[in-house]
N, C-alpha and C positions, 0 to 999 in steps of 0.2 A: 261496394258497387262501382267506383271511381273505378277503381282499379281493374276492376275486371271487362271494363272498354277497352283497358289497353293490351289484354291479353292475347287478341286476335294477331297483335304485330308480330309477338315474341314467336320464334324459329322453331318451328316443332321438331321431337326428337322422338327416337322412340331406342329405350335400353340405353339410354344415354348417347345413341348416333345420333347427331342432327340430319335432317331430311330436308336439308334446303336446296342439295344439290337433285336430288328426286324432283323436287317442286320446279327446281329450274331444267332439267332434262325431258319430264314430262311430256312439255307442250309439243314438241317435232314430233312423236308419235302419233299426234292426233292429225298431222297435216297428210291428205291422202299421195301417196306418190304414183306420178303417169303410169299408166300400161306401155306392155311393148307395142299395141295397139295403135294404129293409124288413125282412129276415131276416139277420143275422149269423152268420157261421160260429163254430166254437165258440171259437177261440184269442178272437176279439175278443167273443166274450160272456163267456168268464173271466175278460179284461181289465178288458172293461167293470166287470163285479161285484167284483173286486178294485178297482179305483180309487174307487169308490163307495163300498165299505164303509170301508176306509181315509178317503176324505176326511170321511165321518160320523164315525167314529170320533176324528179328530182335533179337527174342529169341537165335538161335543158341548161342553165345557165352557167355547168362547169364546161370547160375544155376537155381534150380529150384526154391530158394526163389525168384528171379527176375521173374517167370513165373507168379508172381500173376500180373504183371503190364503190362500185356499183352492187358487187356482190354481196359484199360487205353491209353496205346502210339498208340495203333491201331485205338482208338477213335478219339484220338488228330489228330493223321496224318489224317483220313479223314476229317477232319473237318479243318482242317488247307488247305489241299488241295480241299477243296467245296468252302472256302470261298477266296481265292487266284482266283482261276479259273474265278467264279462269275463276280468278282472285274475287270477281263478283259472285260467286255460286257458293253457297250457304256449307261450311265446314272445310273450305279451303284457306289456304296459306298465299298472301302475297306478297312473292320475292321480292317485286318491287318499291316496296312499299319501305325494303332497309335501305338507309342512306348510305351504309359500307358497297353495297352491290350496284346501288346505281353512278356509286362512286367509281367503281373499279370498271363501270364501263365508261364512263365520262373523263376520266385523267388520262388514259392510256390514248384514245381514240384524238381528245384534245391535244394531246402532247406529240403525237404522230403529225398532227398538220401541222406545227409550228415548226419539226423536225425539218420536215421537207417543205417550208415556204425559206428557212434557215439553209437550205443544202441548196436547192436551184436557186432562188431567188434572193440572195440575202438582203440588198441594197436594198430593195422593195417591200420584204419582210420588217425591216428594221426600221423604215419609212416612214411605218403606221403608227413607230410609236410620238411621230413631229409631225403632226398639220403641217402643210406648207402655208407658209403668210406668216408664221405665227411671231409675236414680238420678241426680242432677243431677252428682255427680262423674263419672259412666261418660259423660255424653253426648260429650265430646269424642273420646273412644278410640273410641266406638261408631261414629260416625258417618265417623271414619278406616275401620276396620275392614268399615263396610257397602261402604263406599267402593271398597274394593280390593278387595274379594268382587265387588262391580258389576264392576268393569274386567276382571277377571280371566275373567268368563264367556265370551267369543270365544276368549281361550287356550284355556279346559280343551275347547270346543267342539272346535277344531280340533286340538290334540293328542291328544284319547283317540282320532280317530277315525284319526288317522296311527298313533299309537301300536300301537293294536289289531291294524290291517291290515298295518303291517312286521312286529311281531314276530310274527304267524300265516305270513306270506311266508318268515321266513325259519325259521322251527322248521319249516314244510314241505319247503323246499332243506335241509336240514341232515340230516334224517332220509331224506329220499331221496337224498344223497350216500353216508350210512351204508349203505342197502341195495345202493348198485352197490358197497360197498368189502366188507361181508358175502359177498355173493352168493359169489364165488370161494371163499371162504375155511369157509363157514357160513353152507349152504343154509337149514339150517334156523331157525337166529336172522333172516338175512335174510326169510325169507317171515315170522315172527313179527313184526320190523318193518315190513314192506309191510303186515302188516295193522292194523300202529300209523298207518300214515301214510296206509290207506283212510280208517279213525275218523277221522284228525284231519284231511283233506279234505272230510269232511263236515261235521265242525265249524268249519270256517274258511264253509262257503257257509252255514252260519246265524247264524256271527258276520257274513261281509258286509251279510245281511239285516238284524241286530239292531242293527248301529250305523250303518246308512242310517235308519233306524227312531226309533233314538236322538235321533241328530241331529235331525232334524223333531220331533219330541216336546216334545225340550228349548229349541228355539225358539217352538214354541207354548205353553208355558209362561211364557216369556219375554211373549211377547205379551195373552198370559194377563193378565198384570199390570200390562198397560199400556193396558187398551180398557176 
């Protein structure tokens, strides 16, 4: 029974193909695309003004070299929050939920801003790794220490956002195994738990939201500090 909580993480396959890239291509078919039409219907005017507000939102605090990655973090977040959401519906697969894939988007996209805070900016790049003030005995510990804080930013990217979404996956399966083992026994604890586990089905779709949200934020941050 252990075992079989953890079954929902593992990559489905089918004739020995993995279908993880299906699971990850999916989601943009579901997004409606504009007409040639001068008047939009309303899903793609709510789209529309959702994507807009968001990319202002995020842009605000970069310059305008950071405006070229608009397309990009705008991209990411819907597609981070398509495939999150997804991942809540009963006999789906979520991508995100591997640390290898949340990895492959966190190392690359991290290692891009440092690139180019390293190419335009270096003196100021390389800045951040000495406080100013700091005592001439502390610079060498410090500078260790800014050091592994830098690297370590792609880890903590991609774990919290694995982190967050297994352990909501499986506190969900866990309490709804409890309610088919109640039910028979105690109607009434069971439906008290079915409505533990409506609450916290809602909570897991505004945790999908908030750490698709996360993610993008905290790489614009990143970016932040290097344009």
């Amino acid at each position: 029974m252990m075992m079989s909580f953890f079954d929902q993480f593992a990559s489905p396959s089918l004739l020995g193909i993995p279908l993880i890239a299906i699971a990850i291509a999916l989601p943009w078919v579901l997004f409606p695309t504009p007409p040639a039409r001068w008047i939009n219907n309303r899903l793609i005017t709510i789209q529309t003004w959702f994507i807009n507000r968001f990319t202002n939102q995020l842009m605000l605090p970069l310059n305008v070299g950071g405006h070229k990655w608009a397309l990009l973090l705008t991209s990411l977040m819907l597609f981070l929050i398509t495939i999150n959401m997804l991942g809540l519906l009963p006999y789906t697969f979520t991508p995100t939920t591997q640390l290898s894939l949340n990895m492959g988007f966190a190392v690359p996209l991290w290692l891009a801003t440092v690139i180019i805070g390293m190419r335009n900016q270096p003196t100021i790049a390389l800045g951040h790794l000495l406080p100013e003030g700091t005592p001439i005995p502390l610079i060498p510990v410090l500078i260790i220490i800014e050091t592994i804080s830098l690297l370590i930013r792609p880890l903590a990217l991609g774990v919290r956002l694995t982190a967050n979404l297994t352990a909501g996956h499986l506190l969900i399966q866990l309490i709804a195994t409890a309610v088919f083992v109640l039910l028979p026994m105690m109607p009434t604890v069971a439906i008290l738990t079915a409505t533990v586990l409506f609450l916290l089905t809602l909570l897991e779709v505004a945790v999908a939201m908030i750490q698709a949200y996360v993610f993008v934020l905290l790489l614009s941050l990143y970016l932040q500090e290097n344009v």
